[in-house]
C-alpha positions in Angstrom: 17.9 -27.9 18.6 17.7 -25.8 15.4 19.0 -27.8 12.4 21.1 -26.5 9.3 18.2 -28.0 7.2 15.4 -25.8 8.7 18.0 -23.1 8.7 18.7 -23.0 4.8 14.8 -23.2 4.1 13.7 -20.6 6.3 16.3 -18.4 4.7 15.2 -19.1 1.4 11.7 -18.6 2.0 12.4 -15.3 3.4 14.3 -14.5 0.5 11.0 -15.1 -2.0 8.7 -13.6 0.6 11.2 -10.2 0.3 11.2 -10.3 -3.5 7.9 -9.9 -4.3 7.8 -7.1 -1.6 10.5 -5.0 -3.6 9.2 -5.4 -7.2 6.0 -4.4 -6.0 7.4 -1.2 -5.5 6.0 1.5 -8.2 6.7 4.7 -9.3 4.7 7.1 -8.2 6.7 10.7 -8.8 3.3 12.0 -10.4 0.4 10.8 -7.3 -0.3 14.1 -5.4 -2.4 12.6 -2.7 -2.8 9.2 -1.3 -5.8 7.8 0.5 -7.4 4.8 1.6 -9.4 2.0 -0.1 -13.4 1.7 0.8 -13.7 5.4 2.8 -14.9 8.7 1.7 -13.1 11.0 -0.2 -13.3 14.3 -0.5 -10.7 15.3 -3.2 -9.8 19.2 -2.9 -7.8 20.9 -5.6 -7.8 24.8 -6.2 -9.3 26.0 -9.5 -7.0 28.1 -11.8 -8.1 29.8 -15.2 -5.1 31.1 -17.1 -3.0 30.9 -14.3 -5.5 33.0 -11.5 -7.9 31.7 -9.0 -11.5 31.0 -10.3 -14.3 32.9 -8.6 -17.2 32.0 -6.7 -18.9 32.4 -9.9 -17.1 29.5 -11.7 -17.9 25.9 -12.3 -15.3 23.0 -12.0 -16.0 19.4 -13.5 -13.9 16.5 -12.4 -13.3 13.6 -14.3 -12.0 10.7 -12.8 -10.2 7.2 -14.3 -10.0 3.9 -12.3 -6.2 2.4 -12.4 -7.6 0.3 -15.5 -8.6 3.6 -17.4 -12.5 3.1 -17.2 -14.2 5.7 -15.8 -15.3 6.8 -12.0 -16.9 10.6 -11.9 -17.7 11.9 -15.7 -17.6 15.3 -15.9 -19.1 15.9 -12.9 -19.4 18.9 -11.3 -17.7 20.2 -8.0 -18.4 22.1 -5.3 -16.9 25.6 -4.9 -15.3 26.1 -1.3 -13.5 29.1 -1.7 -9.9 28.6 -2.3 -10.8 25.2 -4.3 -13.6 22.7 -6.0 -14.4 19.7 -4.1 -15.9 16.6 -5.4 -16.9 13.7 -3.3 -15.9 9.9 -3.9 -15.4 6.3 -2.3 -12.8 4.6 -4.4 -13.2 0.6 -4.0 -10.2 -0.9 -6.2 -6.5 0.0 -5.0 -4.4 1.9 -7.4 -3.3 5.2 -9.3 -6.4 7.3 -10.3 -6.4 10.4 -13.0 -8.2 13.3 -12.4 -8.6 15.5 -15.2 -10.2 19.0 -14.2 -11.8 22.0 -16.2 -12.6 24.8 -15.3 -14.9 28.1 -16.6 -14.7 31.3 -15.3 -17.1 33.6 -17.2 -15.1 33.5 -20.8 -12.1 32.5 -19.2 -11.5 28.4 -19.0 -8.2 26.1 -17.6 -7.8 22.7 -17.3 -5.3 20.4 -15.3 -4.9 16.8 -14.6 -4.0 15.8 -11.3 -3.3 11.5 -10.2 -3.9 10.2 -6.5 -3.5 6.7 -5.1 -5.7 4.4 -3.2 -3.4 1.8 -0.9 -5.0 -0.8 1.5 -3.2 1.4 4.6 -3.7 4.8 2.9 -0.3 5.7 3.1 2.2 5.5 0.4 5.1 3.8 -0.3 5.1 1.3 2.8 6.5 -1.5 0.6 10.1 -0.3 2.5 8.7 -0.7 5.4 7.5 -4.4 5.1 11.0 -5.8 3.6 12.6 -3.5 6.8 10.5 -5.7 9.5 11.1 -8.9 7.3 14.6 -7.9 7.7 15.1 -7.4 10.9 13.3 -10.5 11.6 15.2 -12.6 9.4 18.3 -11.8 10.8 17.3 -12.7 14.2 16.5 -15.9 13.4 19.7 -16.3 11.5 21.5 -15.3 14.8 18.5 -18.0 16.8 20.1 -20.7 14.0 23.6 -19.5 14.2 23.7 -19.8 18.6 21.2 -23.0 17.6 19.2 -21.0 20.2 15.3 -22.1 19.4 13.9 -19.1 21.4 15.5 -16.6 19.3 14.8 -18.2 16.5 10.8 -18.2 17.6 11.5 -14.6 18.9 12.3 -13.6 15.3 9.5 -15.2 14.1 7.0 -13.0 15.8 7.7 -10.3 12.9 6.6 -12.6 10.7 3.7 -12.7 12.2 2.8 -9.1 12.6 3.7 -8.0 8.7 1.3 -11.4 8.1 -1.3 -9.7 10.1 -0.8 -6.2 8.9 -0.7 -7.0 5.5 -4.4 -8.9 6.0 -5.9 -5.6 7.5 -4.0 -2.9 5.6 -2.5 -4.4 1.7 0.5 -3.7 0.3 1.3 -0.4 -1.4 2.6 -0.9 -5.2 0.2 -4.1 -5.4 -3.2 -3.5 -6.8 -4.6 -7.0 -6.5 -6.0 -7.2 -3.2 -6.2 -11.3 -4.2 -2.4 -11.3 -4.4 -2.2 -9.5 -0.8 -4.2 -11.9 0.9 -1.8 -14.5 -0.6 1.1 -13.0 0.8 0.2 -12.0 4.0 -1.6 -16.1 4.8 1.7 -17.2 3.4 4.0 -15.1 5.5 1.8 -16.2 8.5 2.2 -20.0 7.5 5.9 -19.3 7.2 5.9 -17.2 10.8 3.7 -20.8 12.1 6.0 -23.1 10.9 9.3 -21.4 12.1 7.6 -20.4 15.6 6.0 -24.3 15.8 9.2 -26.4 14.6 11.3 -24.6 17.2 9.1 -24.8 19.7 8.7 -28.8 19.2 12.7 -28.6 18.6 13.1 -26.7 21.5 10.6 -29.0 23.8 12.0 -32.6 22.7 15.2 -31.2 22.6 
């Protein structure tokens, strides 16, 4: 059955497969919208000139910065929709984008600056999420290696295999490098195969 050995180093590769996870959370108080990497964006803010809506008869230019401050959109001008300017985009390179936008409204003129964020699932701050399932899964392998009870242990593994998986298809929030993700997510699937494949040999020849 399941050894104290395997026990202690699927533990500790758990524990550096959750580390990672948590520092790449990031602080994102100032992102007003989030969306996902490689699909159309249509970006929608309202238009405000000393504190009032801008007419139909206003222009709004959008200026956009990649997360490594070169530029995206240069003062490019947006499309009035009534209550707002829209300006279309499709963002390639995850991470926190500023928008700064002015406005002119006959001799009236504002200007505000507005961040969003592009993630690999286009929802933000999943990183919780993935250290929850890692988690969860970890301690039902510790109870599989505690009963020495290879099919729990195997059982447990399957979340490794699906945050493995989602991570490939989706990214992980708070890491821009999609490099890095596709590291993470083949290693937590050789982690999830070795588990899943050592009991299952344990557990046959047992």
């Amino acid at each position: 059955m399941v050894n104290n050995n395997m026990k202690i180093t699927g533990m500790l590769i758990l524990m550096i497969l959750i580390m990672p996870l948590v520092l790449a959370a990031t602080d994102t108080n100032n992102v007003d919208d989030v969306f996902k990497i490689n699909t159309q964006v249509d970006y929608k803010k309202p238009c405000f000139n000393n504190g009032t809506y801008c007419s139909a008869a206003s222009t709004c230019n959008y200026t956009i910065y990649n997360p490594d401050n070169t530029l995206l959109l240069n003062n490019q001008l947006a499309t009035y929709n009534g209550a707002y300017h829209n300006i279309s985009m499709r963002p390639t390179v995850i991470g926190i984008y500023q928008v700064d936008m002015t406005c002119v409204d006959g001799s009236l003129n504002g200007a505000e600056t507005y961040y969003f964020e592009i993630t690999g699932s286009g929802f933000q701050d999943t990183v919780w999420f993935y250290v929850l399932i890692l988690a969860i899964s970890g301690g039902i392998m510790v109870l599989g290696f505690s009963l020495k009870d290879a099919p729990i242990v195997i059982l447990g593994s399957f979340g490794l295999y699906f945050i493995g998986i989602y991570i490939l298809i989706n990214g992980i929030v708070g890491i821009r490098d999609l490099t890095t993700t596709w590291a993470i997510g083949l290693i937590i699937l050789g982690v999830a195969f070795y588990i899943s494949a050592k009991s299952s040999w344990e557990l046959i020849n047992g």
